[in-house]
C-alpha positions in Angstrom: 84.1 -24.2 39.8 82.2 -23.8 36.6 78.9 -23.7 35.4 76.9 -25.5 32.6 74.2 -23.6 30.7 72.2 -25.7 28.9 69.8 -25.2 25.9 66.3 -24.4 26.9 64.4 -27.4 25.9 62.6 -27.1 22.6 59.0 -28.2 21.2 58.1 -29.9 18.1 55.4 -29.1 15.6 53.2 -32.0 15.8 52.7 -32.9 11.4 53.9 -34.9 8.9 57.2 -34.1 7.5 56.8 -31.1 5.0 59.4 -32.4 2.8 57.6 -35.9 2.3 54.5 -34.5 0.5 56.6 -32.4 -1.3 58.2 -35.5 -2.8 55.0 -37.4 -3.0 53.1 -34.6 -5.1 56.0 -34.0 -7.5 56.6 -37.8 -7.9 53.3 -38.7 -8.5 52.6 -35.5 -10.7 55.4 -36.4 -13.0 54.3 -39.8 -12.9 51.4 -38.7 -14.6 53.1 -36.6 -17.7 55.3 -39.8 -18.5 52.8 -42.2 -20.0 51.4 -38.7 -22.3 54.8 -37.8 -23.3 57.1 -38.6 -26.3 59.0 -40.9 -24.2 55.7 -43.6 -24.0 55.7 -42.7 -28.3 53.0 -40.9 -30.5 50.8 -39.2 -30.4 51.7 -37.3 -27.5 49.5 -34.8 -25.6 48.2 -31.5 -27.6 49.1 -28.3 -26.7 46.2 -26.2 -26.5 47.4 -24.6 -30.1 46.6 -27.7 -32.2 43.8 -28.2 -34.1 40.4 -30.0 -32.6 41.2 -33.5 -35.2 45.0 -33.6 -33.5 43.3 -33.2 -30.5 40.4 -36.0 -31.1 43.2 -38.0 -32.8 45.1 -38.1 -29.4 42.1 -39.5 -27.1 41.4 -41.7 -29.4 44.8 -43.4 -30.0 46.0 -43.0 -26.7 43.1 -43.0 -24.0 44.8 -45.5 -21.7 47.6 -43.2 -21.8 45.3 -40.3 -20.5 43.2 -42.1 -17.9 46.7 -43.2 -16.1 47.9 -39.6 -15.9 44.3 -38.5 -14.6 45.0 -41.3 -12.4 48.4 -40.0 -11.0 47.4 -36.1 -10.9 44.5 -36.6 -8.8 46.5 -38.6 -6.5 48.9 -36.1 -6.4 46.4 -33.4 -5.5 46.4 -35.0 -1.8 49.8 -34.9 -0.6 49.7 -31.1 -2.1 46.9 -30.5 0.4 48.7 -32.4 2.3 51.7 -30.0 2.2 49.5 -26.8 2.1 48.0 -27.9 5.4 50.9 -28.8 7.5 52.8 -25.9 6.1 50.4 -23.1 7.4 50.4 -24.7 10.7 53.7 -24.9 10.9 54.3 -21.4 10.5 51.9 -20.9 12.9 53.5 -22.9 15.3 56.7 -20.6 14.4 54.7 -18.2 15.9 54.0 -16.5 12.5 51.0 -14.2 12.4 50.7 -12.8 8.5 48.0 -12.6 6.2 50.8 -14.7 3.9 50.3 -17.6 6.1 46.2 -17.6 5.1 47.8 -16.5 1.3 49.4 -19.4 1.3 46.8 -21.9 2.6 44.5 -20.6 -0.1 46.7 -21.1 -2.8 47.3 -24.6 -1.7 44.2 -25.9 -1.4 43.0 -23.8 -4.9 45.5 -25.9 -6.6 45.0 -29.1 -4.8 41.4 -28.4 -6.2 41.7 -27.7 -9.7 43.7 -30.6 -9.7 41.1 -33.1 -9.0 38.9 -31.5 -11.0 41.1 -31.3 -14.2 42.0 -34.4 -13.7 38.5 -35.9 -13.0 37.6 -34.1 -16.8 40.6 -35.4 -18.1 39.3 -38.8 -17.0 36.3 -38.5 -18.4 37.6 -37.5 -22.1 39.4 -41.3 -21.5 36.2 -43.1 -21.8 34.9 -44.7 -25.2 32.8 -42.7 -27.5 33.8 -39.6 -25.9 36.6 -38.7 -28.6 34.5 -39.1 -31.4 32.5 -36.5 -30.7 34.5 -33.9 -31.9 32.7 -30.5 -29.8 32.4 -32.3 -26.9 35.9 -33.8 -26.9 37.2 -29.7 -27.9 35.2 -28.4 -24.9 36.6 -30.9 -22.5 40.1 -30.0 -23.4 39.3 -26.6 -23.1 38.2 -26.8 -19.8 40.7 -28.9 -18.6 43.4 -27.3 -19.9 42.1 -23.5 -18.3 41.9 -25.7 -14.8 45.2 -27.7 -15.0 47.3 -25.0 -16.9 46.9 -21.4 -15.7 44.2 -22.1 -12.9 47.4 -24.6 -11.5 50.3 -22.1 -11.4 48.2 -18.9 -10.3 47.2 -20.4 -7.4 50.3 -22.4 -6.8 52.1 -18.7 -7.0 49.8 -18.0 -4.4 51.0 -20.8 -2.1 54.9 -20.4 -2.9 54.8 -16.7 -2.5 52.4 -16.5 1.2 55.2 -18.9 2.6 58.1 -16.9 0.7 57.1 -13.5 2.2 56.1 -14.5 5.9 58.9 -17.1 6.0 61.0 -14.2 4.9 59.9 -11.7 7.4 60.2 -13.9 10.3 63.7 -14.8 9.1 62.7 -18.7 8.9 64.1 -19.8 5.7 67.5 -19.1 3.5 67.6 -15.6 1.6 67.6 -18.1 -1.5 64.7 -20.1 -1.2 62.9 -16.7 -0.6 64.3 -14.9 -3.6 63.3 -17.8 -6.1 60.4 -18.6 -4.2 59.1 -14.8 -4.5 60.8 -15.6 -8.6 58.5 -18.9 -8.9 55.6 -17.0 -7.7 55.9 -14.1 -10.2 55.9 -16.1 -13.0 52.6 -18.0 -11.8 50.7 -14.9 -11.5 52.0 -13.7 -15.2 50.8 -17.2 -15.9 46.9 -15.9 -15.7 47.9 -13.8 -19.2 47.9 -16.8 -21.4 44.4 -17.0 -21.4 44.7 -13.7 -23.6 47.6 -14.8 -25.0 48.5 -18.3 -26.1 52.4 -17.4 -26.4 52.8 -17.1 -22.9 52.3 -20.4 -22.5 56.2 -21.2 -21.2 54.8 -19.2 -17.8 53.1 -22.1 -16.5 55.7 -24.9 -16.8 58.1 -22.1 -15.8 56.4 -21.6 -12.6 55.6 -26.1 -12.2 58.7 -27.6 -12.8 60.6 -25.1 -10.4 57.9 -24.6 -8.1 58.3 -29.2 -7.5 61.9 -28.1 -6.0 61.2 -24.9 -4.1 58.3 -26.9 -1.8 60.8 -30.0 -1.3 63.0 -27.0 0.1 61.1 -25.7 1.9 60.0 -29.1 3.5 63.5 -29.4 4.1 64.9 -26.0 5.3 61.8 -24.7 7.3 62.2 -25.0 11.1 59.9 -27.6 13.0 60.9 -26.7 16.7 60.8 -24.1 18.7 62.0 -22.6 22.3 59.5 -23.7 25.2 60.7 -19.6 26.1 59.5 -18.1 23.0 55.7 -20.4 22.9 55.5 -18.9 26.2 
């Protein structure tokens, strides 16, 4: 005669699916840059290293352009939160108990915030008559630029490295989503030094762009149930 063992049954964490807002933010981000790129013609968006009249010259040519990629960044900012949210109490759930996890909600909702603001100054360097006053339409870019460059990535390398090193530890994710996670999150920190110097600039797309793919990872990779045993 033999026996059967069977599986001990398992719970579910109780959230929307990490890797959905990961999708949503990057999409909608990126949405955003399209209409301010080369690809929608010129001008295209200033760096910060161009004068104040290419600057001017830009919201004043193309301020449809910028109030639809306000538009699309501050929607973003929600499924981000989104994300940031679910993804702490998930970990939690996993029965993870890190400073990291707290890291990592911080950084998310830091980012999730500078976002709406950036984008809510952005918005409002779209309106008429705003351009044309060439210090106030120099200040506004400043400001928006500090909020949506370097205060993005910093605390998004805040987010992407609290999950990277308490996922790690507890063993929850591939050893190569933590290595480039713990990568993404370097370069995001760097990313603070281009307020001192401009060159650095490459940190803060360096740390974006791949931080989009590490989150949708980690929406896909990190574990959702657990043993009824092990949440005893």
């Amino acid at each position: 005669m033999t026996s059967s063992t069977s599986s001990p049954p398992r719970l579910r964490h109780k959230g929307p699916p990490l890797w959905l807002s990961a999708v949503a933010f990057a999409v909608l981000f990126n949405a955003g840059l399209y209409p301010v790129t080369i690809f929608r013609g010129k001008p295209f968006f200033p760096g910060p290293g161009e004068s104040p009249d290419v600057i001017a010259a830009f919201f004043q040519a193309r301020s449809s352009a910028a109030l639809l990629c306000a538009f699309f960044h501050f929607g973003s900012a929600i499924p981000l939160g989104t994300f940031t949210a679910t993804a702490a109490s998930q970990l939690c759930f996993l029965r993870v108990r890190a400073a990291g996890t707290n890291i990592a909600l911080f950084g998310g909702f830091a980012t999730a915030f500078t976002m709406m603001v950036s984008s809510s100054v952005l918005w409002a360097m779209s309106y008429p008559g705003i351009a044309q006053n060439g210090s106030l339409i120099q200040a506004l870019y400043r400001l928006m630029f500090a909020l949506g460059g370097p205060g993005f990535s910093v605390p998004l390398g805040l987010l992407v490295a609290g999950i990277s090193v308490t996922a790690g530890f507890a063993k929850l994710l591939p050893k190569w989503i933590i290595l480039s996670g713990l990568a993404i999150a370097v370069l995001g920190e760097l990313s603070w030094l281009e307020m001192m110097f401009p060159k650095l600039l490459l940190l803060i797309p360096l740390t974006r762009f791949p931080g989009f793919l590490w989150l949708i990872a980690v929406g896909l990779f990190l574990p959702s149930t657990i043993e009824t045993r092990r949440a005893a």
